[in-house]
SEMARBA-900690 format. One record per residue: x, y, z of N, C-alpha, C, CB in turn; residue in one letter. Coordinates in steps of 0.001 Angstrom, whole numbers. Glycine has a CB too. Layout:
@n.X: X, n.Y: Y, n.Z: Z, ca.X: X, ca.Y: Y, ca.Z: Z, c.X: X, c.Y: Y, c.Z: Z, cb.X: X, cb.Y: Y, cb.Z: Z, res: A
...
This chain:
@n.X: 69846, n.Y: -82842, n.Z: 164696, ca.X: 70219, ca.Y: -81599, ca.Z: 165302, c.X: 70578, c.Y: -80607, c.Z: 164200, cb.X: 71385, cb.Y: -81796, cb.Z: 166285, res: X
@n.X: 70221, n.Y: -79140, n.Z: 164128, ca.X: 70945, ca.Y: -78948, ca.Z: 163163, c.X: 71564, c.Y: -77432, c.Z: 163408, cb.X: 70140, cb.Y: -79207, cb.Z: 161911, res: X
@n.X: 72191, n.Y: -77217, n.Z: 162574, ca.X: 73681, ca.Y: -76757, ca.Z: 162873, c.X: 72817, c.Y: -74736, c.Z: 162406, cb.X: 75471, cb.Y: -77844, cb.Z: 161309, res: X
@n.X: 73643, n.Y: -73809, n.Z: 163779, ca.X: 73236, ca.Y: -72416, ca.Z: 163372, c.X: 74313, c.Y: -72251, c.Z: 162967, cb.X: 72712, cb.Y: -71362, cb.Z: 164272, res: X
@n.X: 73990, n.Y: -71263, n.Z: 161902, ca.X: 75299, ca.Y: -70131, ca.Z: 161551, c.X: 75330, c.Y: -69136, c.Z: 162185, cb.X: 75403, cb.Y: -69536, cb.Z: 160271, res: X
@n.X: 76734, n.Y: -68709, n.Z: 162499, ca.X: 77391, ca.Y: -67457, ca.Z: 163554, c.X: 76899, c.Y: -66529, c.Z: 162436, cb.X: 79418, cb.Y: -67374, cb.Z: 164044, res: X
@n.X: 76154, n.Y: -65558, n.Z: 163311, ca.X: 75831, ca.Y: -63973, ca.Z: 163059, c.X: 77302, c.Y: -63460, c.Z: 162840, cb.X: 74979, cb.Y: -63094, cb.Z: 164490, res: X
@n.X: 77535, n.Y: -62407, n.Z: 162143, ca.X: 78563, ca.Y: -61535, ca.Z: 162117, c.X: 78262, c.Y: -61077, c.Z: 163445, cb.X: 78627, cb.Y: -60496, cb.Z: 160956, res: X
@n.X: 79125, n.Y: -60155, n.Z: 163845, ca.X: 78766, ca.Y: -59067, ca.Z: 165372, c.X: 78643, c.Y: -57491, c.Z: 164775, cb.X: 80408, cb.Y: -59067, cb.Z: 166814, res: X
@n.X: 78124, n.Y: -57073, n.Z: 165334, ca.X: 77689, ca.Y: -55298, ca.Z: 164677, c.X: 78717, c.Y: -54676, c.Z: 164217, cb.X: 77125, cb.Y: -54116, cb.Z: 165774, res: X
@n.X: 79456, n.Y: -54204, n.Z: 163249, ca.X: 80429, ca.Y: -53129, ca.Z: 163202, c.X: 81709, c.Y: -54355, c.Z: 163029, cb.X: 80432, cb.Y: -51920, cb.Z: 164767, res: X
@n.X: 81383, n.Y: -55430, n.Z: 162642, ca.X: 82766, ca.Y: -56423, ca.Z: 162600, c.X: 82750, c.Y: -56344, c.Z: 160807, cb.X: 82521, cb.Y: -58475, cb.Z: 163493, res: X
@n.X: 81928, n.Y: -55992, n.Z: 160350, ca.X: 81762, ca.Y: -55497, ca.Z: 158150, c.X: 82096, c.Y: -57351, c.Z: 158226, cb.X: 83841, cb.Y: -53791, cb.Z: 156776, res: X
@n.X: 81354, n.Y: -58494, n.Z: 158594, ca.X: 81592, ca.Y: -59512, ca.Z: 157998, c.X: 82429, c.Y: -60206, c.Z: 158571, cb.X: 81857, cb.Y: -59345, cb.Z: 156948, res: X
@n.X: 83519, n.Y: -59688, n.Z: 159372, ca.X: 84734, ca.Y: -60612, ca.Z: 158982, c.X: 85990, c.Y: -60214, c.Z: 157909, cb.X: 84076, cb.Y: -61826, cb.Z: 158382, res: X
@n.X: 85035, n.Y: -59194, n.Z: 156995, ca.X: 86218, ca.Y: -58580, ca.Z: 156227, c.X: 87318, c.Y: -58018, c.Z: 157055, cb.X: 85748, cb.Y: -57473, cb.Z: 155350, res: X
@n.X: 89155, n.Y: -57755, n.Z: 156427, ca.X: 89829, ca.Y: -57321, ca.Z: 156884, c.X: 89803, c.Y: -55757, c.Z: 156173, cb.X: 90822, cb.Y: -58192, cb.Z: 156907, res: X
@n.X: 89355, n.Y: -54783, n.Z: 156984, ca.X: 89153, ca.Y: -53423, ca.Z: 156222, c.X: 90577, c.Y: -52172, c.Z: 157205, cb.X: 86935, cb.Y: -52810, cb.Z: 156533, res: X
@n.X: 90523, n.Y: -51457, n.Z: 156579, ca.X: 91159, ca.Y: -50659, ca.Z: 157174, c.X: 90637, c.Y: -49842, c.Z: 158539, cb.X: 91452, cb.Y: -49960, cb.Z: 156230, res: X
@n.X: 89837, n.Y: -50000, n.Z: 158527, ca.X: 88669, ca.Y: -49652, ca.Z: 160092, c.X: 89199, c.Y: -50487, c.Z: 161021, cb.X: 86770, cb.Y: -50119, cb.Z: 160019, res: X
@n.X: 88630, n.Y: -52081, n.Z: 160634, ca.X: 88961, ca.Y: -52727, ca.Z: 161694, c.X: 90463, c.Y: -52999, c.Z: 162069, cb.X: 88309, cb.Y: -53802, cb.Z: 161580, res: X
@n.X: 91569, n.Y: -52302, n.Z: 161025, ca.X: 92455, ca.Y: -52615, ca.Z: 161805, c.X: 92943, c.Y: -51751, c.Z: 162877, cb.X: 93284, cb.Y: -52928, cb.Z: 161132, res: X
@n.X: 92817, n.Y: -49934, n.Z: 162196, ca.X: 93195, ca.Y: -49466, ca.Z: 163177, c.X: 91787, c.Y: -48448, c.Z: 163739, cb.X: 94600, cb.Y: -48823, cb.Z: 162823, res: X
@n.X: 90750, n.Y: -48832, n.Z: 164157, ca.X: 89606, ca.Y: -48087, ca.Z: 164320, c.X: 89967, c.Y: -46845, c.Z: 165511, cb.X: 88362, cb.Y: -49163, cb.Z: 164752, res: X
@n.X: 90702, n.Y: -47075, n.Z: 166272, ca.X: 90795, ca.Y: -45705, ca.Z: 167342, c.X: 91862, c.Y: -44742, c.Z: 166792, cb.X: 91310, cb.Y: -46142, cb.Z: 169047, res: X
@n.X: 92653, n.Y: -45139, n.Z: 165797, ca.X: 93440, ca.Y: -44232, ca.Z: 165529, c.X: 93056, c.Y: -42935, c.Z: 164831, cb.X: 94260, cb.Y: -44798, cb.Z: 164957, res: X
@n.X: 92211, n.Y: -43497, n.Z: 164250, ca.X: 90750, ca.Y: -41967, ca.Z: 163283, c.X: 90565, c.Y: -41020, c.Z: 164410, cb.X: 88481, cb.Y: -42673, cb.Z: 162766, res: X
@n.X: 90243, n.Y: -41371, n.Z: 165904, ca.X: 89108, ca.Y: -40478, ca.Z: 166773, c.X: 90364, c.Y: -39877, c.Z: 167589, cb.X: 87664, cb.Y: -41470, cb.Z: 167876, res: X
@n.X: 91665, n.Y: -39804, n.Z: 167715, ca.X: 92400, ca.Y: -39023, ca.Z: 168542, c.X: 92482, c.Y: -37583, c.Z: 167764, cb.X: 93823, cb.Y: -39730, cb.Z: 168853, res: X
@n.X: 93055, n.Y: -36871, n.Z: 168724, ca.X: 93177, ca.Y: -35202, ca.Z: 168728, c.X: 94127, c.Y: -35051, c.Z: 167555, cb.X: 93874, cb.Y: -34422, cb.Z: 170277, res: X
@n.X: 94467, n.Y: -34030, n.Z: 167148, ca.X: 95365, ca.Y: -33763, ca.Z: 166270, c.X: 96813, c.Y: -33531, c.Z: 167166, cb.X: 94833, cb.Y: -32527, cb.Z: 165392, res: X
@n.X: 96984, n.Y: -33340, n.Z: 168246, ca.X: 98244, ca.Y: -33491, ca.Z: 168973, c.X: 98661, c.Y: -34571, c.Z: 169170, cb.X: 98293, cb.Y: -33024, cb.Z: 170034, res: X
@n.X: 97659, n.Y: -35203, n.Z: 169538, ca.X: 98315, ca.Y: -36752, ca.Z: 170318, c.X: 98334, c.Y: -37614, c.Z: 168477, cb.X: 96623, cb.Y: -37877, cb.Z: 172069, res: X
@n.X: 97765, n.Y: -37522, n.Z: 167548, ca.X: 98446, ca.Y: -38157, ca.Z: 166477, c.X: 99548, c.Y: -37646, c.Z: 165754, cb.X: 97651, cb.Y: -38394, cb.Z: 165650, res: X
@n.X: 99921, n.Y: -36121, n.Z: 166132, ca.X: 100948, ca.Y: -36244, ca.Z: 166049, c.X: 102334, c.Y: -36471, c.Z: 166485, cb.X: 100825, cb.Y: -35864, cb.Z: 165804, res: X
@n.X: 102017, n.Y: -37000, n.Z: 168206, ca.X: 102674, ca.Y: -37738, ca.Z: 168774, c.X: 102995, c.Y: -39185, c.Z: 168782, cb.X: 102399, cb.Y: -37479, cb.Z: 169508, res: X
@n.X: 101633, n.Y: -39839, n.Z: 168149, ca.X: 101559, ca.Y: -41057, ca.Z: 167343, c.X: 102211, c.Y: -41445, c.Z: 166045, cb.X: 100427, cb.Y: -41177, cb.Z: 167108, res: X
@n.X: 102184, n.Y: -39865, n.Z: 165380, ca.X: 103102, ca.Y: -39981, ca.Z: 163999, c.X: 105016, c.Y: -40325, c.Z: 164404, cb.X: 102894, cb.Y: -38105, cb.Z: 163051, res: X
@n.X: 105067, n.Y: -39415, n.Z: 165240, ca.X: 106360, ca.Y: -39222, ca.Z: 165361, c.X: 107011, c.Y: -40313, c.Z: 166614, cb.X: 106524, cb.Y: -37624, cb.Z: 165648, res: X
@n.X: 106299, n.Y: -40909, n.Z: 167069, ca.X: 106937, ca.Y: -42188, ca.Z: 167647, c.X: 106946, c.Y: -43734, c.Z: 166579, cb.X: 105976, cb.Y: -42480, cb.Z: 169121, res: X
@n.X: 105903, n.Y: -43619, n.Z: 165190, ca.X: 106171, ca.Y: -44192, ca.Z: 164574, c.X: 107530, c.Y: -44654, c.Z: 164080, cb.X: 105590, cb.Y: -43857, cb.Z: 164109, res: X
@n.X: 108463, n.Y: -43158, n.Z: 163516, ca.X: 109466, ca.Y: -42879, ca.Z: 163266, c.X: 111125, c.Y: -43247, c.Z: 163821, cb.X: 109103, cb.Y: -41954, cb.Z: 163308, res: X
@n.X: 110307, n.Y: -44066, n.Z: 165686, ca.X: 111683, ca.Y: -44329, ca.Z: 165733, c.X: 111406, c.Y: -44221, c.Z: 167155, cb.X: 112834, cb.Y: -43391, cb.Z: 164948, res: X
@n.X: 112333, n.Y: -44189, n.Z: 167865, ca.X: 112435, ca.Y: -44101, ca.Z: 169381, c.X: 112704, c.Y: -42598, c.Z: 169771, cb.X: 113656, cb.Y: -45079, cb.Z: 169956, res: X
@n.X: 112267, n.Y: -42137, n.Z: 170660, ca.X: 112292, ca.Y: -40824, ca.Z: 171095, c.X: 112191, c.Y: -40424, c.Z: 172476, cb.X: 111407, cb.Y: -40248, cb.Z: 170512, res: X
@n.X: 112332, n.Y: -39641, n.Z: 173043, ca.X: 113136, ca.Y: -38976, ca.Z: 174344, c.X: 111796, c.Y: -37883, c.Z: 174169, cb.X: 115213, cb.Y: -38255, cb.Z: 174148, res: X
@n.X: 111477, n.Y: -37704, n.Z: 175834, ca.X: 110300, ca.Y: -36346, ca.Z: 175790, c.X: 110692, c.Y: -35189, c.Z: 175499, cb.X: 109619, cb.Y: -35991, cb.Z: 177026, res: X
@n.X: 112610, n.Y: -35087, n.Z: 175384, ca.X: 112749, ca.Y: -33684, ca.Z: 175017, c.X: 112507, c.Y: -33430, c.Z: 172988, cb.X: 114565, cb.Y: -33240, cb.Z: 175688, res: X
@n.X: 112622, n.Y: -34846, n.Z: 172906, ca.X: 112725, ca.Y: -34708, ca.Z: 171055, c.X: 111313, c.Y: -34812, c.Z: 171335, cb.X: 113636, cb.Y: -36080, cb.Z: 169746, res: X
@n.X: 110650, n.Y: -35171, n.Z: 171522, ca.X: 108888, ca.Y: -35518, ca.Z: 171110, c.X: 108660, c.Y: -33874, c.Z: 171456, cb.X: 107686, cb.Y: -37015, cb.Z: 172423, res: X
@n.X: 109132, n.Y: -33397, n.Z: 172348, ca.X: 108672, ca.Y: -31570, ca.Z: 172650, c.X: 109205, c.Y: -30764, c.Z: 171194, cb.X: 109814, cb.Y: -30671, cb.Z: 174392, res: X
@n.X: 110176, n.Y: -31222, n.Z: 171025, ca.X: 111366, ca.Y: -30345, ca.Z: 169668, c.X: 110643, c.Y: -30410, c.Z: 168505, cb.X: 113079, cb.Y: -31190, cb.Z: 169200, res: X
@n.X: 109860, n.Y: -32109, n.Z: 167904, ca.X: 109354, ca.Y: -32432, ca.Z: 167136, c.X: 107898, c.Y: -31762, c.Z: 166822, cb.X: 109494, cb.Y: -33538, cb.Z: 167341, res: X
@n.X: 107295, n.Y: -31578, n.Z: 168212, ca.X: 105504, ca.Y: -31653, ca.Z: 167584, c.X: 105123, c.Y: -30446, c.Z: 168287, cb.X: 104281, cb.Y: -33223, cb.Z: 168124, res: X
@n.X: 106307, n.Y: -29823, n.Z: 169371, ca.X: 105906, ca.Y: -28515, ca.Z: 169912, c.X: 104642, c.Y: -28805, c.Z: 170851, cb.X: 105555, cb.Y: -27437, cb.Z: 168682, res: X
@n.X: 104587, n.Y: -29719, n.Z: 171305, ca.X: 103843, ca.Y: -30203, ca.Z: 171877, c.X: 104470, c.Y: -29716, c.Z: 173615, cb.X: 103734, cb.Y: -31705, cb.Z: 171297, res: X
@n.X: 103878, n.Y: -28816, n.Z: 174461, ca.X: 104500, ca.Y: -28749, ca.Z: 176255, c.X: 105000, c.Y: -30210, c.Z: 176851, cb.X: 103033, cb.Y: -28226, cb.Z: 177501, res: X
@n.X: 103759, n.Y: -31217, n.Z: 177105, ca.X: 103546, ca.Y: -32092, ca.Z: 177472, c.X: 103460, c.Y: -33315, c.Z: 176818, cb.X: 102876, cb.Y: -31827, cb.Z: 177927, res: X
@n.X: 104335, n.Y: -34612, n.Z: 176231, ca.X: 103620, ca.Y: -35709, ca.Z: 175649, c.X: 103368, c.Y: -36512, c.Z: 176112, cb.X: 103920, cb.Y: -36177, cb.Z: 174894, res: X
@n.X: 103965, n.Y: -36423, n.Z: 177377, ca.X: 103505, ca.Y: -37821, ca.Z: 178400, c.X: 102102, c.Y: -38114, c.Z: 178466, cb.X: 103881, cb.Y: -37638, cb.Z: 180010, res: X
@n.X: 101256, n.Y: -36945, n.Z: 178218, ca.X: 99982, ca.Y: -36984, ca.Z: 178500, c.X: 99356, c.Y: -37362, c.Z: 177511, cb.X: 99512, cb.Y: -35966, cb.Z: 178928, res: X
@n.X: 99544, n.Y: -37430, n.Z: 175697, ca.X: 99361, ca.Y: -37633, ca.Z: 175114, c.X: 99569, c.Y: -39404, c.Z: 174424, cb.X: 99664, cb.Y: -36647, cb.Z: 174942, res: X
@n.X: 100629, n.Y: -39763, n.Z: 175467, ca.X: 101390, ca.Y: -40595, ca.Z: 175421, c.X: 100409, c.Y: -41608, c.Z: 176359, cb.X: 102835, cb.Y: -40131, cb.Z: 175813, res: X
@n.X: 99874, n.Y: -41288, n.Z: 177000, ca.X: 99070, ca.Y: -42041, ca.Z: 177987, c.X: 97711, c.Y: -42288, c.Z: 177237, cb.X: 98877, cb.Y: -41202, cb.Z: 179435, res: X
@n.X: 97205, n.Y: -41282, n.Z: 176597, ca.X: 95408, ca.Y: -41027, ca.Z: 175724, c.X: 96250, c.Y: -42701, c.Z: 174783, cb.X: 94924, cb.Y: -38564, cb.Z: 174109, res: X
@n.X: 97206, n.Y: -42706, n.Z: 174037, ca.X: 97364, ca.Y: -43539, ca.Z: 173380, c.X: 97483, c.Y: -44997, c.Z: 173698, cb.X: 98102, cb.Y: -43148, cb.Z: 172910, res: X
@n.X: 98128, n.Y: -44889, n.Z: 174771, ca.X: 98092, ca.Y: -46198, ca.Z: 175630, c.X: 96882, c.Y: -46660, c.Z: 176171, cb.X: 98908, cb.Y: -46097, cb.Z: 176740, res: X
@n.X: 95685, n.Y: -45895, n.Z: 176180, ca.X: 95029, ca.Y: -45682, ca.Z: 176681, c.X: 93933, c.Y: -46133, c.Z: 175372, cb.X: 95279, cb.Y: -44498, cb.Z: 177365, res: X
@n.X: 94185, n.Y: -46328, n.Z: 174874, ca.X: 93518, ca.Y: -46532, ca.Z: 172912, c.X: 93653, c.Y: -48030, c.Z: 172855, cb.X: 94773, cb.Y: -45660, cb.Z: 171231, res: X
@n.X: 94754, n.Y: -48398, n.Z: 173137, ca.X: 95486, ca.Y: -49595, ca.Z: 172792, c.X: 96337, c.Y: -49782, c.Z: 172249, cb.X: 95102, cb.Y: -50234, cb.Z: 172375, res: X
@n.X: 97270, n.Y: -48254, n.Z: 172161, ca.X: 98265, ca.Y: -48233, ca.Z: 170977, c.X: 99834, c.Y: -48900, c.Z: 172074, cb.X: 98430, cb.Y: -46143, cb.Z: 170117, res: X
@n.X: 100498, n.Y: -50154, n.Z: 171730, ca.X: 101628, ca.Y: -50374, ca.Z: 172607, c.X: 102587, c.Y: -49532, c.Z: 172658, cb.X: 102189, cb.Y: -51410, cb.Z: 172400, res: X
@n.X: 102509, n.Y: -48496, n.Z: 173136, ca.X: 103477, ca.Y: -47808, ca.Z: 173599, c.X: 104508, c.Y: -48212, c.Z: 174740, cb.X: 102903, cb.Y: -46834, cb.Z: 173886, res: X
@n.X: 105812, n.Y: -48364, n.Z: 174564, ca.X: 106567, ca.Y: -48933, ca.Z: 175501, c.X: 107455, c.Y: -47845, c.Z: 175703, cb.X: 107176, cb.Y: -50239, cb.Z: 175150, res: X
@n.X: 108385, n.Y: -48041, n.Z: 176980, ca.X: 109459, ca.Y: -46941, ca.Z: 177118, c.X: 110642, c.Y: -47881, c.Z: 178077, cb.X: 108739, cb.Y: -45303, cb.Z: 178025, res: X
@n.X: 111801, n.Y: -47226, n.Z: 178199, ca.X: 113019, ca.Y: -47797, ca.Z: 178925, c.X: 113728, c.Y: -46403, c.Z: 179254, cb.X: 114026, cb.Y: -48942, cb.Z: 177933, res: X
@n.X: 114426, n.Y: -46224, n.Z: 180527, ca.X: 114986, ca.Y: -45191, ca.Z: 180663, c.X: 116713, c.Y: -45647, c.Z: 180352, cb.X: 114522, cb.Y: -44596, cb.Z: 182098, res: X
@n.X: 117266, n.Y: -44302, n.Z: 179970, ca.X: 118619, ca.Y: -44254, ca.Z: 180202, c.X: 119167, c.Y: -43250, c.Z: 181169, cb.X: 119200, cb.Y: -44082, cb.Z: 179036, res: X
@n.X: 120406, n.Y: -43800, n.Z: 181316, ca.X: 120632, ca.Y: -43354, ca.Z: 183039, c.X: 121886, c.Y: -42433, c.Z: 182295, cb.X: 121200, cb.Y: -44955, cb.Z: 184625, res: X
@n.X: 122298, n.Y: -41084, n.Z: 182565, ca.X: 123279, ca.Y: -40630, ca.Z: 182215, c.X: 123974, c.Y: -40012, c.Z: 183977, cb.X: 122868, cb.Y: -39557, cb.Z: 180893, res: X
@n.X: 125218, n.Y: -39074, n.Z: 183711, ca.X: 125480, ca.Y: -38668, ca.Z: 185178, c.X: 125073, c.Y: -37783, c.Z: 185785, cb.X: 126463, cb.Y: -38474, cb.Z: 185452, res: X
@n.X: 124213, n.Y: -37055, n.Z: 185468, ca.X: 123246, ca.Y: -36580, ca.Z: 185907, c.X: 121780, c.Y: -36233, c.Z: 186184, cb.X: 123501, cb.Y: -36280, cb.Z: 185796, res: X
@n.X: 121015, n.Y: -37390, n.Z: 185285, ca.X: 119807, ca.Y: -37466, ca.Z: 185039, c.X: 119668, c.Y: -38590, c.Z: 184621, cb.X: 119338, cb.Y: -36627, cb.Z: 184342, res: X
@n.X: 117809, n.Y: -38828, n.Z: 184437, ca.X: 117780, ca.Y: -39683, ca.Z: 183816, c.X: 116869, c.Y: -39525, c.Z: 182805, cb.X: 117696, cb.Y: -40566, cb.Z: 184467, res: X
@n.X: 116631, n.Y: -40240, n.Z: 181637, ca.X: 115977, ca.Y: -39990, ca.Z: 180545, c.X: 114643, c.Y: -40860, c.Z: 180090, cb.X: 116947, cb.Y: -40052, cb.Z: 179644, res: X
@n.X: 113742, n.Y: -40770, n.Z: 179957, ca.X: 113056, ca.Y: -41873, ca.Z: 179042, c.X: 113177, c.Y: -41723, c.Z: 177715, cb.X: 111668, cb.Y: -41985, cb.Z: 179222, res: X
@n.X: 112714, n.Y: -43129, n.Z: 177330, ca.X: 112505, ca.Y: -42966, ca.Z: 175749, c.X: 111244, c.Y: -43958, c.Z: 175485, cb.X: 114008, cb.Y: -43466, cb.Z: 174753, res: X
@n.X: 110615, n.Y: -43104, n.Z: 174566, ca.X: 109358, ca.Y: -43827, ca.Z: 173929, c.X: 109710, c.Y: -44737, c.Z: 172778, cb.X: 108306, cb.Y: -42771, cb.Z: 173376, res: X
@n.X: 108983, n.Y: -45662, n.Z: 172491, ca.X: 109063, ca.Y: -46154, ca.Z: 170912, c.X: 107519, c.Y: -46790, c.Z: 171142, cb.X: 110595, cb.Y: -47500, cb.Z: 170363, res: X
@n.X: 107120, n.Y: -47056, n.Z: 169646, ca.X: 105655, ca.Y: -48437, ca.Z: 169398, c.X: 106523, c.Y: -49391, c.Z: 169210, cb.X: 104340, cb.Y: -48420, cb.Z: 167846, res: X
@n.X: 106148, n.Y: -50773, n.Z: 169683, ca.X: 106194, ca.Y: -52050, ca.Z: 169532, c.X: 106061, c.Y: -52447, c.Z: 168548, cb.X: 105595, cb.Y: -52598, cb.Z: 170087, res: X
């Protein structure tokens, strides 16, 4: 019997570990939503700081394109006495 060798797969460069394959969708987002990507790097954040930070109206929406990438975006709310808050961070 004798034995095939595994093809690479198209666009996998080998098997090499390159900087593509690690973060390949992060190149093709907008310039808003990476810089909503930049600045959740940084730490945990609240939609009113992600607005303060990137001047951005909306990041939820931006916040979703990313999740939406594969980027783990997680959130937890805090409850104060009159509202309530989310906060973003990456995993």
């Amino acid at each position: 019997m004798r034995k095939h060798k595994k093809t690479p797969q198209p666009g996998s460069n080998g098997g090499k570990v390159t900087r593509e394959n690690v973060t390949p969708k992060i190149r093709k987002f907008s310039n808003t939503t990476s810089r909503i990507y930049s600045a959740l790097l940084s730490g945990n954040k609240t939609t009113v700081q992600l607005v303060r930070l990137t001047g951005i109206a909306d990041p939820r929406s931006h916040i979703r394109y990313l999740r939406a990438a594969g980027v783990p975006v997680a959130d937890y709310w805090i409850s104060t006495p009159n509202s309530r808050i989310k906060v973003y961070f990456i995993k």
